[in-house]
N, C-alpha and C positions, 0 to 999 in steps of 0.2 A: 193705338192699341192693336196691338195683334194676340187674338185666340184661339190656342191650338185646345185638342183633347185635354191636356195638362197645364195648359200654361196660358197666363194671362201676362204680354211681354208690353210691358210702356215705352215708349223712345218718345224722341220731340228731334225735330229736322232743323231749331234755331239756337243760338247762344253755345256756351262752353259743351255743353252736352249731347248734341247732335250728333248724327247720324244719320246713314240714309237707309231709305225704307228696302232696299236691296240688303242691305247688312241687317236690319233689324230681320228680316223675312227667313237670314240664313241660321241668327241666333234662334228665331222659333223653332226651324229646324231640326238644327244640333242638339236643343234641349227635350223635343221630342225622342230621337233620339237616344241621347243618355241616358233618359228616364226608362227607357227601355230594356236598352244594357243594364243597370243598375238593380235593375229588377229581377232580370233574368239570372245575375248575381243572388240573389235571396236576397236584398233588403227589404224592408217591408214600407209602402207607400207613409210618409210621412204625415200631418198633420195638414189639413189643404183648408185655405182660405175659401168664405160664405160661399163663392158660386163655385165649388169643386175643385178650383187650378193651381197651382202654385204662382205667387207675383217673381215677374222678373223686371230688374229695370236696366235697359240699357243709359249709359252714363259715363261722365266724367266719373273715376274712380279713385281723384286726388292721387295718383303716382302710384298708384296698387293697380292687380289686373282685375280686383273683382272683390267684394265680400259679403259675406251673410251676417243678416242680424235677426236675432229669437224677437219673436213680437207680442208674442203673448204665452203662458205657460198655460199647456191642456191638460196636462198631470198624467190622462192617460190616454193614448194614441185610438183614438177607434178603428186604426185601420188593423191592427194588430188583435184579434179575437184572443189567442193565445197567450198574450202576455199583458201584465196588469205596469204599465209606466207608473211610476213617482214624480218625475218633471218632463216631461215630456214639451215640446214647447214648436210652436206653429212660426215658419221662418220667411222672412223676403231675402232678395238679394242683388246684388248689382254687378253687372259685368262693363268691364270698361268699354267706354263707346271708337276708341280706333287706336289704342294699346302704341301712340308715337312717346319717342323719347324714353324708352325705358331698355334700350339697348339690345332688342332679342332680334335675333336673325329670323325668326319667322315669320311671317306674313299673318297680317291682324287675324286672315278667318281663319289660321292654325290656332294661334293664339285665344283667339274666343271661344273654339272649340276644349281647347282643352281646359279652360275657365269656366264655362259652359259644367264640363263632369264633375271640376271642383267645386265649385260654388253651390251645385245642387246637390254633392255631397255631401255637404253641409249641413243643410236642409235636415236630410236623412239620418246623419247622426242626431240631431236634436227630437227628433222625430222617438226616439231612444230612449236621449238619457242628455239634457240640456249642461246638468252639473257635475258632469265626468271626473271623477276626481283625479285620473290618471289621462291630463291634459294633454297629454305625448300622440292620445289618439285621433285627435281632432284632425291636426293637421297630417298626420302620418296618413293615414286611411284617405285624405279628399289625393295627398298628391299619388299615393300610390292605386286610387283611382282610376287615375288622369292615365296609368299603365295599359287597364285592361279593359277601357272601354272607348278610347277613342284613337290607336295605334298611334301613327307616324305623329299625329299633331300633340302628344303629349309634350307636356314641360317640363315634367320633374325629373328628368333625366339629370337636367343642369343643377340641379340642387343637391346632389349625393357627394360632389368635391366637395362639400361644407363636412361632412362626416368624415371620408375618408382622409383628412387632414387634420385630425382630431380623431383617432379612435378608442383612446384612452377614455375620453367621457363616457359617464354614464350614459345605455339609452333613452333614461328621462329627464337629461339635465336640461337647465334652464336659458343653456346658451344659447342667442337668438340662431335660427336657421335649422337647428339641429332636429327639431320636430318635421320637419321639411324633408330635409335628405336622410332621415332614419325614416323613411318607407321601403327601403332593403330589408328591414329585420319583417315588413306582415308580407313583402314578395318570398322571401325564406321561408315562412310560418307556410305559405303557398305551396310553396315547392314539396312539403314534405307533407303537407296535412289536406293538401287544397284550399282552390280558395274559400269556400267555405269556413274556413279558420278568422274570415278579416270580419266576416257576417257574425258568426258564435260571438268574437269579441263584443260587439255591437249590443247582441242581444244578454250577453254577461253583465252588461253596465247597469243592464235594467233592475236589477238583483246586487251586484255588489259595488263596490267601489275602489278604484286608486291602483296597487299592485293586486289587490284581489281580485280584479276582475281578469288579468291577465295571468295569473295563476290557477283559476276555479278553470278557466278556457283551455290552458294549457293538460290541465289535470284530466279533463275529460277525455283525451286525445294521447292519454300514458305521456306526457312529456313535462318537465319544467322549465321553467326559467333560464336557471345556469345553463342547463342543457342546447334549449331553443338560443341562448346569447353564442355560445361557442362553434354550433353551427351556424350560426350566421354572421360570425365573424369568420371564418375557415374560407365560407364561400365568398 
């Protein structure tokens, strides 16, 4: 076990799951970190397990680079004075323990890094709003993330061929990948509104639901939907 300010990271050095204590040291690290960046972004401290930290495990990740699971629902965040959550919900999560076989040119501590901002992005949405009805955000926001707070070592570069091969769909269709590489349309929303815009989303959820929450966001900022889609298809 390694305990940082924020974080309580599990590894083990025997069987499918290992790791060494050099890589688990750099995952504390990194998630120090992005917690920071993430912050300094406006989101608001998530929901943190009995002794203050958030759980991270390093691990076999069955063929994924990492993922988060809600562990318990707090309804409403205490970290958040200002807003009053409905589901709010307290998250662990797992980063893969040496990212082989999965095809990526990167070298695992790029890789962990930018699974590192994902994964405890994750966290941070749930920390929100656990039952989102406009699913499109979950993964949109962790990879476009992965953009603005850990540079070179981001991943989700490689996931926007999935969209722009398809630009006919809708941006909340159910086709698999597409929640992924439509984090062009909250870097768009960026460009014009700031990032600030990916955070209001966030905090919209807590209040509405599904297309409304991205329209009640948009509204506040004179812009809509059709609007914000056409610009960010143009660019």
């Amino acid at each position: 076990t390694i305990e940082t300010p924020h974080f309580r990271v599990l590894y083990t050095r025997e069987g499918r799951d290992a790791s060494s204590a050099e890589y688990a040291r750099a995952t504390a690290d990194a998630l120090e970190e992005v917690y920071a960046a993430q912050m300094q972004l406006g989101f608001a401290p998530p929901p943190r397990d009995a002794d203050g930290r958030y759980r991270a495990y390093i691990a076999d990740a069955r063929g994924s680079m990492g993922y988060m699971k809600p562990v318990q629902i707090v309804f409403d965040n205490p970290n958040t004075p200002n807003l009053r959550e409905r589901v709010a919900a307290r998250g662990i999560f797992v980063i893969d323990n040496d990212f082989s076989g999965m095809g990526k040119k990167a070298s695992p501590e790029s890789l962990m890094r930018a699974t590192a901002t994902h994964e405890f992005n994750h966290v941070v949405q749930h920390g929100y709003d656990s039952e989102e009805g406009l699913n499109w955000m979950y993964e949109a926001t962790a990879s476009w993330i992965e953009t603005v707070t850990v540079g070179a070592d981001q991943d989700a570069t490689g996931y926007v061929s999935k969209d722009f091969g398809a630009p006919e769909l809708c941006w909340t269709t159910n086709t698999a990948g597409h929640n992924y590489a439509q984090w062009t349309l909250l870097q768009s929303l960026a460009d014009r509104h700031g990032q600030e815009i990916v955070v209001a989303l966030w905090r919209s959820a807590v209040r509405y639901d599904g297309f409304e929450t991205m329209s009640r966001t948009l509204a506040d900022v004179g812009a809509t939907i059709p609007d914000a889609l056409r610009r960010w298809r143009v660019q």
